[in-house]
N, C-alpha and C positions, 0 to 999 in steps of 0.2 A: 577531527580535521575534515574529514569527508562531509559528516553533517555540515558544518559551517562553510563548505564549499559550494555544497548544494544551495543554500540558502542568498550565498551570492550570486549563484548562474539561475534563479526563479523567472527573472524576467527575461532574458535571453531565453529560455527555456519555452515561457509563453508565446514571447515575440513567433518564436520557430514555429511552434505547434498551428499560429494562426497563421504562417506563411507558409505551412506545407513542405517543413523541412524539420519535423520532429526529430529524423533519424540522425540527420544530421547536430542537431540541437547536444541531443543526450549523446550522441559517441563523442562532443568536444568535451562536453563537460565531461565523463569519465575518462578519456582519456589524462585531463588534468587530474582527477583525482588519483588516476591509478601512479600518476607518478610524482602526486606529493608523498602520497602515501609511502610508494619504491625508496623515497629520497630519506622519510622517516625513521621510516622500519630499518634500512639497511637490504632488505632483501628477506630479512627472517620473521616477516607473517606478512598478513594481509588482510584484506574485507570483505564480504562479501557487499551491496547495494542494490536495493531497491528503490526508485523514486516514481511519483505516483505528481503530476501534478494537472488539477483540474481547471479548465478555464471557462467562465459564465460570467454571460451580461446579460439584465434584465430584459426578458423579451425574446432570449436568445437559446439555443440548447445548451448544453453542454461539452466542452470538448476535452477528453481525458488521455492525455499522452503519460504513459507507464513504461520504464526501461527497466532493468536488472543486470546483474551478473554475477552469479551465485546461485545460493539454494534460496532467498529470504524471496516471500510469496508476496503476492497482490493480488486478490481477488475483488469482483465486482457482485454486489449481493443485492437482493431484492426481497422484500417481504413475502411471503411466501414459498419460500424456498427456492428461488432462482442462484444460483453460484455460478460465475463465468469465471473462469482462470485468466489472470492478465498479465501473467511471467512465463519465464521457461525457464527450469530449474537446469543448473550445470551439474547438480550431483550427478557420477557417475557408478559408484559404489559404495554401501557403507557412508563413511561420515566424508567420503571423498569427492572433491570437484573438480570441475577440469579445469576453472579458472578463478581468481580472485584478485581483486583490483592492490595494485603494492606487488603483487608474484606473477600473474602471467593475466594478459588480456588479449583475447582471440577475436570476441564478438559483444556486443553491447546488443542485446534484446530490446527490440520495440517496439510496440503498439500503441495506435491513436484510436481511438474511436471515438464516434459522436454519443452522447446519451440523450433519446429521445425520450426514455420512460421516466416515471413521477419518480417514487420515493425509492432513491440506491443510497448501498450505500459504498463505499471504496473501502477495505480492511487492507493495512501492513502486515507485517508478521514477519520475526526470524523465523527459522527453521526450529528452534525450541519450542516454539507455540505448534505450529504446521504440523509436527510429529506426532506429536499426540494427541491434536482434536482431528474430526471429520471435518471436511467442511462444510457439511449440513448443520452441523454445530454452530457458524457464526451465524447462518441463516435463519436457525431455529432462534435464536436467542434474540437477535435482529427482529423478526417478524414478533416476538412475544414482547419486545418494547416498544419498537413500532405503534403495537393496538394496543388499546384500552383493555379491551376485552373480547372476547365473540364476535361478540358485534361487528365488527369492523371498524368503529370510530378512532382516528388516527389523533395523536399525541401532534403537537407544533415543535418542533425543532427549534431550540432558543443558543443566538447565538455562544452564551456565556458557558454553554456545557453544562449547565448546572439543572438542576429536573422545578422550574415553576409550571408545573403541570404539563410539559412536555418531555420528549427523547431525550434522557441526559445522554452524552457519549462518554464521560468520565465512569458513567453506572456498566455502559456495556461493556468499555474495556477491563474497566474492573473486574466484572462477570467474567468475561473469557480469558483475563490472567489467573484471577481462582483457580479455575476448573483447567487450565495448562501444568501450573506452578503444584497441583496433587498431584501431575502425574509426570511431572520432570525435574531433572535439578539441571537442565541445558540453562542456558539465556533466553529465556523468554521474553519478547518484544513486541506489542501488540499495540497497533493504533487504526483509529477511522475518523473519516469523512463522509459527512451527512449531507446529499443533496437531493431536494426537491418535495420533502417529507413534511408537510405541512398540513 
C-alpha cells in the first residue's frame, strides 16, 4: 500500500521540491501513508519508508528530494568512492526504532539537494542489505561498473537496464543482493538510480 501511495503523490512530490516546499511535500504524503497503513494493520505492525525522488530537465542539474522514517537507507554515491548519507536512521537499539509509519510518527526526515557532479548514483536499501555491507561496498562495486577498465573509460548508461555495452543497473543490484543475501536471511532490498554517467 505505501509503494502504490508513493507512486500516486510522485508529482505532487516534484511539483514541491521545484517550489521549495520539499518538507512540506514528503511530511503530506507520509502522513497519508502512515494512516493508511494505521487503518490496515489495526495498529499491530507497521513500515518503515524510504523515498528518494530525483528531478532533471535537459540542460538543467539535478534536484534530489529524499525523506525517510525508519532505519531503510539512502545514500548518494560517486565513482570513486564518494558515499554521502541521505537518511537519518530512527533505530535506537538493537533491531529497535523510535518510529514507523501505521505505529507512531514523530518526524518525516528530509533532504534536498542540487547534484552538480557528472556520474551518481542514488542506492535504496532496507536495513537487511545496510547491516551487513559497508558502504564503501556499494561505491566499490559502483565505480568497478562504472569503468571499463583502468583506464578510466566510462560505460553509457542505457535506459532499458539491460548491459548493450554499458552500466546495467539490473547487474549491480544483483551484485549487491549476492553479496547481502551470503551474509543475511533479514529482507533485503536493494535498488538505484543512474544519473549523469555517460
Amino acid at each position: 500500500r505505501a509503494v502504490s501511495m508513493v507512486r500516486e503523490g510522485v508529482v505532487s512530490l516534484i511539483q514541491a521540491i521545484y517550489g521549495g516546499m520539499a518538507e512540506t511535500g514528503f511530511r503530506v504524503l507520509f502522513e497519508e501513508i502512515h494512516g493508511a497503513v494505521a487503518r490496515e494493520l489495526g495498529g499491530r505492525g507497521g513500515t518503515t519508508l524510504s523515498v528518494a525522488v530525483a528531478v532533471a530537465a535537459e540542460g538543467y542539474p539535478m534536484w534530489l528530494g529524499v525523506a525517510n522514517v525508519g532505519d531503510s537507507a539512502v545514500y548518494l554515491i560517486r565513482p570513486g568512492g564518494g558515499v554521502e548519507v541521505l537518511t537519518q536512521s530512527d533505530r535506537v537499539e538493537g533491531n529497535v526504532i523510535s518510529q514507523a509509519l501505521g505505529v507512531r510518527l514523530s518526524e518525516v526526515h528530509v533532504r534536498v539537494r542540487q547534484i552538480s557532479e557528472g556520474c551518481v548514483g542514488v542506492v535504496a536499501m532496507s536495513d537487511g542489505v545496510d547491516e551487513v555491507l559497508d558502504k564503501v561496498f556499494y561505491a566499490d562495486v559502483f565505480t568497478k561498473m562504472v569503468y571499463k577498465d583502468l583506464g578510466g573509460s566510462t560505460w553509457s548508461v542505457r535506459s532499458s537496464g539491460k548491459r548493450s555495452g554499458g552500466f546495467s543497473a539490473r547487474e549491480y543490484v544483483a551484485t549487491v543482493l549476492r553479496a547481502a543475501l551470503a551474509l543475511t536471511r533479514d529482507n533485503a532490498t536493494f535498488g538505484v538510480v543512474i544519473y549523469g554517467c555517460r
